[in-house]
C-alpha positions as CSV (number, residue, x, y, z in Angstrom):
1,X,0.0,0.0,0.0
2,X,2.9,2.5,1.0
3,X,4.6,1.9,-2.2
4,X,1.6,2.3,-4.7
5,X,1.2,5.8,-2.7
6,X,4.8,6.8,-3.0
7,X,4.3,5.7,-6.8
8,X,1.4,7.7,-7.5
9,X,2.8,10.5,-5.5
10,X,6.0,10.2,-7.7
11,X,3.8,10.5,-11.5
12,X,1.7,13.5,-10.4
13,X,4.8,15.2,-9.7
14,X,6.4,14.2,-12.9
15,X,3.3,15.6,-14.5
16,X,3.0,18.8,-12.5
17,X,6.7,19.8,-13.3
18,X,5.6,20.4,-17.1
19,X,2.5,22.3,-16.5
20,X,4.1,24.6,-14.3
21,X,6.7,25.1,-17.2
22,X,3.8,26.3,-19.9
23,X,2.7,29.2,-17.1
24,X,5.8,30.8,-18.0
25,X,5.7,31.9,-21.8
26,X,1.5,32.6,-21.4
27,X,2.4,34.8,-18.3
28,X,5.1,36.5,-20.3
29,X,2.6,36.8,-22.8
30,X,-0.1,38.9,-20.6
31,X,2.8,41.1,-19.5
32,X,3.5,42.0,-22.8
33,X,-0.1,42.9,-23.5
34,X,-0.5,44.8,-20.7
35,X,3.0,47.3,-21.0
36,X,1.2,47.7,-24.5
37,X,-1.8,49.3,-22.7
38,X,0.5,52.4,-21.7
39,X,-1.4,52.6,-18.4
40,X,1.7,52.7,-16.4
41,X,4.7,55.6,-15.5
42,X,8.1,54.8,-17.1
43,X,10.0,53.4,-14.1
44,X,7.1,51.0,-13.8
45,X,7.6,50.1,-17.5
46,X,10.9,49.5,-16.6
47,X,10.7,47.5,-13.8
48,X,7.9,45.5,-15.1
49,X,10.0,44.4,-18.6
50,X,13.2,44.1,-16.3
51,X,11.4,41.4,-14.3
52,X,9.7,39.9,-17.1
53,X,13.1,39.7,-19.4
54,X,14.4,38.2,-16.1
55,X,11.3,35.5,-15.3
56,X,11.9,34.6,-19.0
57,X,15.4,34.0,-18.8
58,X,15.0,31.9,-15.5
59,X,12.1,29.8,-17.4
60,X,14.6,29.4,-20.1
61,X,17.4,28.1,-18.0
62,X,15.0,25.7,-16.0
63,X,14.3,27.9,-13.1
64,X,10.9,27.7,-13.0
65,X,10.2,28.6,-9.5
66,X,12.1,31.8,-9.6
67,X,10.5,32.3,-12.8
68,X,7.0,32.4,-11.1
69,X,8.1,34.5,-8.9
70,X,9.6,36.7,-10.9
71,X,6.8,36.9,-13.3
72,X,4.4,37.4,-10.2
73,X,6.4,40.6,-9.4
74,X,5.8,42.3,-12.8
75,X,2.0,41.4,-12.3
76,X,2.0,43.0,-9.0
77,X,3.4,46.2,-10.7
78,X,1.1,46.2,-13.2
79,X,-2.4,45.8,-11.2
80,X,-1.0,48.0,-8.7
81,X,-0.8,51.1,-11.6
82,X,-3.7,50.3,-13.2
């Protein structure tokens, strides 16, 4: 019983690493679309693509945690100036 738990436990976190990986570039995505707005001041357009280029570039180098949080940030920033 203990080891069909620690087997099942073991797939849904081989599946949940991958999905986590496609909230990256959709994320990146909505940041994007929402600097295009031009609802927020220049140092908030800066900060927000500096911390998107940055969530990007940890998503590309596997970093997906950081990633999310970086990513996270920029959305902050943005619903904050809106």
């Amino acid at each position: 019983m203990i080891a069909r738990s620690l087997f099942v436990a073991a797939i849904l976190m081989a599946l949940s690493a991958p999905a986590s990986a496609y909230y990256c570039p959709k994320q990146g995505k909505a940041i994007d679309a929402a600097i295009a707005k031009g609802n927020l001041s220049a140092a908030q357009t800066a900060d927000v693509k500096r911390l998107r280029d940055q969530g990007m570039a940890q998503h590309g180098s596997g970093d997906h945690k950081a990633a999310v949080k970086s990513l996270a940030e920029a959305t902050r920033i943005i619903l904050g100036g809106m």
